[in-house]
C-alpha positions as CSV (number, residue, x, y, z in Angstrom):
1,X,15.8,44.2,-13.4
2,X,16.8,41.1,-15.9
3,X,17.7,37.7,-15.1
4,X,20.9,38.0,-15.9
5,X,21.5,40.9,-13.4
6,X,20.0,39.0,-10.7
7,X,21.9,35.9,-11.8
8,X,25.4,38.2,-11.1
9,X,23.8,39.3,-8.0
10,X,24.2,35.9,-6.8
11,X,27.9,35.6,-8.2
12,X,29.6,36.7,-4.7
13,X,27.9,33.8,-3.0
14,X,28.5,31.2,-5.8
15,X,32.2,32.4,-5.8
16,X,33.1,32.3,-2.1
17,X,31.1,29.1,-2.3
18,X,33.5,27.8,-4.8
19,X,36.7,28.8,-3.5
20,X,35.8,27.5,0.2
21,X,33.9,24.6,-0.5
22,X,35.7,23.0,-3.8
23,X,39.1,24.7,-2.9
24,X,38.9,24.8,0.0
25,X,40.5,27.7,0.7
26,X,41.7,29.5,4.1
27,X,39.8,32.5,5.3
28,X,42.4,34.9,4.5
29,X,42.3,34.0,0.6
30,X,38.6,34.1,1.3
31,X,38.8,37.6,1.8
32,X,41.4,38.9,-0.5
33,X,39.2,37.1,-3.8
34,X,35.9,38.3,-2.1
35,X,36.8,41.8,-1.4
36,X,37.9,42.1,-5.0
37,X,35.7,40.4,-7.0
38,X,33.1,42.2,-5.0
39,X,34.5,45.6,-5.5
40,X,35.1,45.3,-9.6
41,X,31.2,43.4,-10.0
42,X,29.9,46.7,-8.0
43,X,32.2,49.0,-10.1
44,X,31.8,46.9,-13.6
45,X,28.3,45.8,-13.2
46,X,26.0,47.9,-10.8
47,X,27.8,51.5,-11.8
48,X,29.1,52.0,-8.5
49,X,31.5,54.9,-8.2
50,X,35.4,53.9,-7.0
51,X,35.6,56.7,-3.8
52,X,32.0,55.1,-3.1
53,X,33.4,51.8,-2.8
54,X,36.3,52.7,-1.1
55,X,34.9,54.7,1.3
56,X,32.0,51.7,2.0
57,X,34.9,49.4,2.7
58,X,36.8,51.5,5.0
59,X,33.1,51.6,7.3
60,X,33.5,48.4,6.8
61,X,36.4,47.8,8.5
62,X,35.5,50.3,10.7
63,X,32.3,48.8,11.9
64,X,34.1,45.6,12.5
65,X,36.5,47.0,14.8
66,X,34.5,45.6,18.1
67,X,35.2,42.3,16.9
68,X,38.3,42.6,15.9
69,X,39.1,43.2,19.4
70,X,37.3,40.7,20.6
71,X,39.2,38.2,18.5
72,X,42.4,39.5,19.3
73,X,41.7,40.2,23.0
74,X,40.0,36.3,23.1
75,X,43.2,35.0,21.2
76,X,45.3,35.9,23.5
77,X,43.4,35.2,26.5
78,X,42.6,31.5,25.1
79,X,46.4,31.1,24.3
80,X,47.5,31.9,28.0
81,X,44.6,29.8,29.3
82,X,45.7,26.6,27.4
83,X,49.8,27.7,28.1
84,X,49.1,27.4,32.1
85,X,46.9,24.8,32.1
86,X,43.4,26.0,33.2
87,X,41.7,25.1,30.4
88,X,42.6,21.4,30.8
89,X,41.6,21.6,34.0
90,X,38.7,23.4,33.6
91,X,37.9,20.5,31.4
92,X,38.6,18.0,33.9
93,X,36.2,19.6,35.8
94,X,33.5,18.8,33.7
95,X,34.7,15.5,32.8
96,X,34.8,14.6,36.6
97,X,31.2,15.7,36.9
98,X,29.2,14.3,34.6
99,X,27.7,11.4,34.8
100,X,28.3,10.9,30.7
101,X,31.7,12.2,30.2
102,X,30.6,12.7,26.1
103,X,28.1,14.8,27.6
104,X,30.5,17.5,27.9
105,X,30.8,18.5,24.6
106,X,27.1,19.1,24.6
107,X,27.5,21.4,27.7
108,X,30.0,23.2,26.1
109,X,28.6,23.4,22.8
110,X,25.2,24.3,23.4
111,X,25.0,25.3,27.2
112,X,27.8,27.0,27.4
113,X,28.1,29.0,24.0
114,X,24.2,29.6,24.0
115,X,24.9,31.5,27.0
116,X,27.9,33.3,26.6
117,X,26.0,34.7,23.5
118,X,23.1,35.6,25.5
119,X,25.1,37.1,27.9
120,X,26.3,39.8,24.7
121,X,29.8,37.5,25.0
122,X,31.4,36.5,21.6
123,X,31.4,32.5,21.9
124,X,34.1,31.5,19.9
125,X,37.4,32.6,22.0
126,X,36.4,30.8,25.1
127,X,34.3,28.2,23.8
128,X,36.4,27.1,20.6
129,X,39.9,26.1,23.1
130,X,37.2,24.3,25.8
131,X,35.9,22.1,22.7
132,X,39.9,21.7,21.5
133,X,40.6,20.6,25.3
134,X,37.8,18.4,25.5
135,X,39.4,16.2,22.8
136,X,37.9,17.9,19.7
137,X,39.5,17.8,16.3
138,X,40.6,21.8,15.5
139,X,38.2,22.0,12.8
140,X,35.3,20.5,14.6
141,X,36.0,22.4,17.5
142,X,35.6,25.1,15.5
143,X,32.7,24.7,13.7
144,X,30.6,23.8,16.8
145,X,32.1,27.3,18.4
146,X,29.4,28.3,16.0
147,X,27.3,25.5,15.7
148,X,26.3,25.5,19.3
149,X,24.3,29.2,19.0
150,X,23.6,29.7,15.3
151,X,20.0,28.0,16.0
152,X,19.2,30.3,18.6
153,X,21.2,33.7,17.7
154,X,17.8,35.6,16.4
155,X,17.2,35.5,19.9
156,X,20.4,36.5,22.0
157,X,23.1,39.0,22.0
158,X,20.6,40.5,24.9
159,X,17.8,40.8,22.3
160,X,19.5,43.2,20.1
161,X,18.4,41.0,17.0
162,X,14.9,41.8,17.7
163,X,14.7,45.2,18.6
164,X,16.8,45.7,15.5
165,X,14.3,43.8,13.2
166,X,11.2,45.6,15.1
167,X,12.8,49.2,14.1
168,X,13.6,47.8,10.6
169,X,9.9,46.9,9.7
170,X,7.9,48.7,12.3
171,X,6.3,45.5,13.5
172,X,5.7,44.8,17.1
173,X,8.4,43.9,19.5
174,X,6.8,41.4,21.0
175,X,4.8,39.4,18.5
176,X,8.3,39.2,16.3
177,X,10.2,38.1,19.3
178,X,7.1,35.3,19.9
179,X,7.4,34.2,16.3
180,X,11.1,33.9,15.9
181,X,10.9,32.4,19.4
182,X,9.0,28.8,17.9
183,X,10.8,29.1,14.8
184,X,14.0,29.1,16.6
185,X,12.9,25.3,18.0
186,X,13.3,23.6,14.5
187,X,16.4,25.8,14.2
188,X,18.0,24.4,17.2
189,X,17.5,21.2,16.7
190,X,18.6,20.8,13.5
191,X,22.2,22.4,14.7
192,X,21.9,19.9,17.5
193,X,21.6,17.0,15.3
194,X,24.7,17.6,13.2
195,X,26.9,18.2,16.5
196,X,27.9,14.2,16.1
197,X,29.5,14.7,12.8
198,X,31.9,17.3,14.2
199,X,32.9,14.9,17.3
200,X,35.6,12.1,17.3
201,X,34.3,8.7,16.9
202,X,35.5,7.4,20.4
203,X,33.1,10.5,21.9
204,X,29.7,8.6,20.4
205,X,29.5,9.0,17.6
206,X,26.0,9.5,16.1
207,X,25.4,7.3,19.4
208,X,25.0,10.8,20.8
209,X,22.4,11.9,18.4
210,X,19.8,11.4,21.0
211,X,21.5,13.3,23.8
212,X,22.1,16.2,21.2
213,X,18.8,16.3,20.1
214,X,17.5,16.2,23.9
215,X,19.8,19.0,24.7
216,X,18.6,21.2,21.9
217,X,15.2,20.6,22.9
218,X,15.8,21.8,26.1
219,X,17.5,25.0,25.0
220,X,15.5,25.6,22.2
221,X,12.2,25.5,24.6
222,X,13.8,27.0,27.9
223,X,14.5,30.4,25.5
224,X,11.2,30.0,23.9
225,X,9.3,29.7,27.5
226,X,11.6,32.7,29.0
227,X,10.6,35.5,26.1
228,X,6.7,34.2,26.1
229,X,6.9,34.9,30.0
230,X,9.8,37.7,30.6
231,X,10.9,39.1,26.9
232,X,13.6,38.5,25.1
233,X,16.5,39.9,26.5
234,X,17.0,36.7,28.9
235,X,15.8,33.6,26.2
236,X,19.9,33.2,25.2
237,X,21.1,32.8,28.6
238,X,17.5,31.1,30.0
239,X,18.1,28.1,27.2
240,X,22.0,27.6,27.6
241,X,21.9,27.5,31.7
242,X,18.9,25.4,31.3
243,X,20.8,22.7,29.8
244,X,23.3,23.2,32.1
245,X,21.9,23.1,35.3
246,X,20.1,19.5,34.1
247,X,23.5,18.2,33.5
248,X,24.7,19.1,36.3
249,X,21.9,17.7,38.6
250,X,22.1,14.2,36.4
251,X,25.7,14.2,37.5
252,X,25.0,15.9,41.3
253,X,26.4,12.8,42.8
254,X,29.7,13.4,42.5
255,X,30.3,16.6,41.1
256,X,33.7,17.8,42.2
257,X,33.8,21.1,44.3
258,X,35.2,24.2,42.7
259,X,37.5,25.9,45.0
260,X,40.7,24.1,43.3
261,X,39.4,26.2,39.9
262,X,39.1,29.1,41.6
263,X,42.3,30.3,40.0
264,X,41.3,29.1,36.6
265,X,37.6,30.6,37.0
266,X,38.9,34.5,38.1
267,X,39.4,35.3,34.3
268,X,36.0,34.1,33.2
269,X,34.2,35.7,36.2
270,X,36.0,39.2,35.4
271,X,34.6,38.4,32.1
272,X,31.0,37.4,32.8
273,X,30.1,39.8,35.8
274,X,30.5,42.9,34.5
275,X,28.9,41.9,30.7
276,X,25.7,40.6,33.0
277,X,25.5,43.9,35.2
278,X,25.9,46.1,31.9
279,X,23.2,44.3,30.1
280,X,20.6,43.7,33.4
281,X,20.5,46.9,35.3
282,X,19.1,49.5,33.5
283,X,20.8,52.8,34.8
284,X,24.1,50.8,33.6
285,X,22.6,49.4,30.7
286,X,21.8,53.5,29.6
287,X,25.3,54.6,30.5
288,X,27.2,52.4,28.9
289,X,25.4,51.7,25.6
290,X,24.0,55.6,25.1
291,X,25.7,58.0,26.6
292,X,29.6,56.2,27.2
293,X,29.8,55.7,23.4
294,X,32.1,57.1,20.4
295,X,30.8,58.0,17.3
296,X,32.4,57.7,14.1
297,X,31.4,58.8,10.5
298,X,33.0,57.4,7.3
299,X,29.5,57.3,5.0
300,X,27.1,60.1,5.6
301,X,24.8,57.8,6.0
302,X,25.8,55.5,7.9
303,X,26.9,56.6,12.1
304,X,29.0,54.2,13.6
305,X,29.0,54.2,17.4
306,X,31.6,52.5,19.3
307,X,30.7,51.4,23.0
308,X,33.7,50.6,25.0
309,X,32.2,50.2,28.4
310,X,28.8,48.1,27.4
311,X,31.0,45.7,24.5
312,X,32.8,42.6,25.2
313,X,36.0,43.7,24.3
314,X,36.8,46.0,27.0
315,X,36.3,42.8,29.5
316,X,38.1,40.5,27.8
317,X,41.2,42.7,28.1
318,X,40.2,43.3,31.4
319,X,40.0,39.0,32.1
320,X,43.2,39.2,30.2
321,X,44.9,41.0,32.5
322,X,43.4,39.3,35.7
323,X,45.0,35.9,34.1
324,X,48.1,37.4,33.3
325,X,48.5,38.6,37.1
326,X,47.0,34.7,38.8
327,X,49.6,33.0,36.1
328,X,52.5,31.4,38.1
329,X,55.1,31.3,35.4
330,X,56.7,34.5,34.1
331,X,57.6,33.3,30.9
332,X,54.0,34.7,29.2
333,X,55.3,36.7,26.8
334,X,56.0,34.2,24.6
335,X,52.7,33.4,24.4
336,X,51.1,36.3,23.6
337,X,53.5,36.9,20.9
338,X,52.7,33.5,19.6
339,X,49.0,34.7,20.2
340,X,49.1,37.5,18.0
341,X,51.1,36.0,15.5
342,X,48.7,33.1,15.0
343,X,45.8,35.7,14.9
344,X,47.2,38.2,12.3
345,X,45.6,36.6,9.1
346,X,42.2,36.3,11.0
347,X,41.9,39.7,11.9
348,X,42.7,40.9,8.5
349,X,40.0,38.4,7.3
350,X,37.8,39.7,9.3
351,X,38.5,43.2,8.0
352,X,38.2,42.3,4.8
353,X,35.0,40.4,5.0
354,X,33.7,43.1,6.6
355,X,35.1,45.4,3.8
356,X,33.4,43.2,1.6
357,X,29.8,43.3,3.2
358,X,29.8,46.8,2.6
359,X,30.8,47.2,-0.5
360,X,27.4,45.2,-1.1
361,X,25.5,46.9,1.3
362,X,26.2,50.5,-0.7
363,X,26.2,49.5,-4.3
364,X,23.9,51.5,-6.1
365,X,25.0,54.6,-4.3
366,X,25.7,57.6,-6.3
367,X,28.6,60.1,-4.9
368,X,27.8,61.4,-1.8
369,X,25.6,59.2,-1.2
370,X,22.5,61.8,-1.7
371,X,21.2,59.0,-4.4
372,X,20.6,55.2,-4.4
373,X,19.6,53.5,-7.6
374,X,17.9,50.4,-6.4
375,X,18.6,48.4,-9.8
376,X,22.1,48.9,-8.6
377,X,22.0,47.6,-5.5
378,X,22.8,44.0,-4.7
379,X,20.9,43.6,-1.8
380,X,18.0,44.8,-3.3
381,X,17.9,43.0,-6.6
382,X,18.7,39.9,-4.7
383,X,15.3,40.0,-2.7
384,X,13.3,41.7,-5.9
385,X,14.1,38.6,-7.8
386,X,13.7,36.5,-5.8
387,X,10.1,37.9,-4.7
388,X,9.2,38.0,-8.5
389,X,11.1,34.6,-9.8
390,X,9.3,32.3,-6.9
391,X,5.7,33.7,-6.4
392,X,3.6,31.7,-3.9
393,X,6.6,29.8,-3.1
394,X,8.7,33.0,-1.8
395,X,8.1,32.1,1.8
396,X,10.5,28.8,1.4
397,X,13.2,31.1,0.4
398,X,13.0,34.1,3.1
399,X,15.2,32.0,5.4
400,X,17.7,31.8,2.7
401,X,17.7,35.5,1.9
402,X,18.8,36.2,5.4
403,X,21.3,32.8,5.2
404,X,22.8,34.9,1.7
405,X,23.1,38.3,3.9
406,X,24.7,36.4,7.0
407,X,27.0,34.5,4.0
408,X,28.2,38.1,2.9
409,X,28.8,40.1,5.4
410,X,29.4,38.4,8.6
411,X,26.5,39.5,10.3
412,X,22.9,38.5,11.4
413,X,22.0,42.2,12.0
414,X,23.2,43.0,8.5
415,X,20.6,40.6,6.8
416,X,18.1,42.7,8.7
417,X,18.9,45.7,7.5
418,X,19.3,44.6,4.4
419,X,15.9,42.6,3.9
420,X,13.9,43.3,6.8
421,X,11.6,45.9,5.0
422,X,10.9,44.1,2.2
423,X,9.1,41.4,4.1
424,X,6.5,43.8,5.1
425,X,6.0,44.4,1.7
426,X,5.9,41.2,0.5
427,X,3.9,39.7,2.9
428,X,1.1,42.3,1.6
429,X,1.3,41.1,-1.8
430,X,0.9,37.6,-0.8
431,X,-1.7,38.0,1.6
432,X,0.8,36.3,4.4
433,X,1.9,37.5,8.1
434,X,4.4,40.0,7.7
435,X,5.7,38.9,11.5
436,X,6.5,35.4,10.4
437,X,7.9,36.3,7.2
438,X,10.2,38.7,9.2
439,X,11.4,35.9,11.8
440,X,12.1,33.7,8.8
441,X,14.4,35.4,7.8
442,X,16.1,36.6,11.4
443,X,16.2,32.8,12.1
444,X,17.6,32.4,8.5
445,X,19.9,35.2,9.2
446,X,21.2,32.9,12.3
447,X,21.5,30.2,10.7
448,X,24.3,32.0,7.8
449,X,26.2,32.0,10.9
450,X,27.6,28.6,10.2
451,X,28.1,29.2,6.7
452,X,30.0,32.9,7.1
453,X,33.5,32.9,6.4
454,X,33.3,35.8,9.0
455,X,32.6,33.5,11.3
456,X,34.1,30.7,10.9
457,X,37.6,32.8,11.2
458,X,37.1,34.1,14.3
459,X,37.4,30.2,15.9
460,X,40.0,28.9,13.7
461,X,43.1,30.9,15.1
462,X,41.6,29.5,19.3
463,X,41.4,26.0,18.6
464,X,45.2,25.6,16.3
465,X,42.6,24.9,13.1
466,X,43.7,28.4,11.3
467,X,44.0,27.8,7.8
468,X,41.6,24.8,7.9
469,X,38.9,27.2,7.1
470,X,38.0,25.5,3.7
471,X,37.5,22.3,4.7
472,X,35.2,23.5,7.7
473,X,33.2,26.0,5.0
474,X,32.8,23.0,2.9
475,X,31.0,21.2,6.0
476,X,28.7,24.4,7.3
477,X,27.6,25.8,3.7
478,X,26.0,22.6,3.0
479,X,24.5,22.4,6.2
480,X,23.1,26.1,6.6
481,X,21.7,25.7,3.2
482,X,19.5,22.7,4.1
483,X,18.9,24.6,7.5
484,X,17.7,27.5,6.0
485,X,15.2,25.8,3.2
486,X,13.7,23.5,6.2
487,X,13.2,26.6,8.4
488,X,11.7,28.1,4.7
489,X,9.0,24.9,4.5
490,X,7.6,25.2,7.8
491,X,7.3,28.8,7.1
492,X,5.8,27.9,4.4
493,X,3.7,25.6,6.2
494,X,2.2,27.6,8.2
């Protein structure tokens, strides 16, 4: 490996970067240049065969056909929620009830989306229209959709993240989730300090610094309390209703009864009940994540399996059709036309980023797939050279590795399987815990959120800011960047 080979490794991020932060382009260009540029640098550059990168783009799209549901099931849900009026009053709600009214985009934000995401719930389609309702700017509504968890994500998702990194390097469950746990704290607040720059002026400003920083304190230690004390799988949902329930006892006095939601709440408790039972009890837990499941092969070495029953997306439809029976007016077609018209161009972003993710992920593959040439791989020359170029320093940049595999393929897990081996390896050579080095970069990883295109254009089509993705990319890459290298110097720290 030469430095100009890991210099074009790079050249996907620096391009992306480019077109979203100095073009500011929308996600959907995103993902037409990306895929492409992608596809010929893996062709041209690291000898990739053509059916090897078609094929790795169709599992691509494949593997990102949960979420694709999700969005499109969360689209439509969000767009009949706002069109009969529960989501204002939903908002109402909360205005009524807390004692700070500003303080509600901080229960939304970060109680809320922290523990929807806990929960195994994709945040964005309920919590991006709440934020747009609570007088949120599109964009910023958007961004904090995203914002709100991205500190914390290592350890949600019903602690899939670490169970995934623990199989990935063969380190112990429970020391991995301990370490990602306190690293997860600086994360946290660091997301909670740039909420203010999303909100409208009249809402605080960075008056509500403070309260944000207060809030992710709270979250960040009521998660890392709940996996030191009862494992992972509850530290999401532990640090979002946390924050919650102290909001709501500072405003006990007069918080407003619920029964006039009751309504309004039937969709999200369709939603929410069955997600918790599917993730808590265990015989359901085994049925409908093992044994109800689909299996699909594209790449021989690559299984995707499909779980209807134990995924969000199932429930969604599901709360879907609950809202579509409570709504009053019959004249909901409309919107779900509308719906699905606004969320074309996401979903085929989506697609296409995910398209895109694998096309990196299976460079270097030879047809077949029987033969991997590691110079060839992307992934692979990206943490190499970076091991070799930085030395005693490589601890600062783990976080950013994992930032770089969130950036390109839209998923935290992804960065995992990616780079999750090569910390054991590295932390050999430099005489350094291999368990910190791997929650670097899972907190890293979380952080990319922010920063993915992905992402970012699963919000944009709930909260009326599609096509703004650019301009909200030009905000988060900056800021998961500086995230990710802070996260890297208390690693390094340590």
């Amino acid at each position: 490996m030469n430095v100009t080979t890991f210099a074009l490794s790079w050249s996907p991020v620096l391009v992306l970067a480019i077109l979203a932060v100095g073009c500011k382009r929308p996600a959907l260009e995103l993902s037409l240049y990306g895929v492409s540029f992608t596809a010929a640098l893996a062709y041209l550059v690291f000898r990739t065969p053509v059916n090897v990168i078609l094929l790795a783009a169709l599992d691509g799209v494949l593997t990102t056909l949960p979420l694709l549901l999700v969005v499109l099931a969360g689209i439509m849900l969000s767009n009949l929620l706002v069109a009969t009026g529960s989501i204002e009053r939903l908002v109402a709600w909360l205005r009524e009830g807390l004692r700070a009214p500003r303080h509600r985009h901080i229960f939304i934000s970060l109680g809320i989306c922290n523990f929807l995401e806990g929960a195994s719930v994709i945040a964005e389609p309920l919590v991006a229209p709440l934020l747009r309702a609570a007088g949120v700017k599109p964009a910023g509504a958007a961004a904090l959709s995203v914002i709100g968890y991205a500190g914390l994500m290592s350890l949600e998702m019903a602690g899939i993240i670490i169970t995934v990194l623990a199989l990935v390097t063969g380190l112990p469950l429970a020391e991995l989730g301990a370490a990602t746990a306190w690293l997860s704290v600086p994360a946290i607040l660091v997301m909670a300090a740039s909420i203010p720059w999303f909100l409208p002026k009249q809402d605080g400003g960075w008056g509500l610094l403070p309260a944000a920083l207060g809030g992710g304190l709270l979250v960040g230690l009521a998660a890392l309390a709940a996996v030191l004390t009862v494992g992972v799988p509850l530290a999401g949902m532990a640090g979002g209703l946390a924050l919650m329930a102290v909001l709501v006892l500072l405003g006990f006095k007069h918080w407003p009864g619920v029964s006039r939601l009751r309504r309004d709440l039937l969709p999200f408790v369709a939603l929410l009940v069955p997600l918790l039972l599917v993730n808590t009890v265990p015989w359901l837990k085994e049925l409908t994540s093992r044994r109800l499941v689909i299996d699909v092969s594209v790449v021989p070495i690559h299984h995707i399996t499909l779980t209807p029953f134990f995924s969000a997306y199932l429930y969604l439809f599901a709360a879907l059709g609950i809202a579509l029976a409570a709504a009053r007016s019959g004249s909901w077609q409309p919107v779900l036309a509308s719906g699905f018209r606004q969320g074309w161009r996401a979903l085929t972003a989506m697609g296409l980023f995910g398209a895109m993710g694998q096309i990196i992920a299976y460079s270097g593959y030879g047809d077949g797939f029987g033969h991997l040439t590691q110079t060839h791989n992307i992934p692979w020359v990206l943490a190499m050279g970076l091991k070799t170029y930085t030395g005693s320093l490589y601890p600062v940049f783990v976080p950013l590795l994992g930032w770089v595999g969130t950036f390109l393929t839209g998923y935290g897990v992804a960065s995992l399987m990616l780079f999750g081996e090569l910390q054991v390896h590295a932390a050999a050579l430099l005489h350094v815990s291999a368990v910190w080095l791997a929650a670097g970069l899972t907190v890293g990883s979380s952080l990319g959120s922010i920063s993915s295109p992905f992402k970012i254009a699963i919000a944009t089509p709930m909260c009326g800011a599609l096509g703004q993705e650019g301009r909200i990319l030009s905000r988060t890459i900056p800021l998961g960047l500086a995230a990710s290298l802070f996260i890297g110097v208390i690693l390094w720290l340590l």
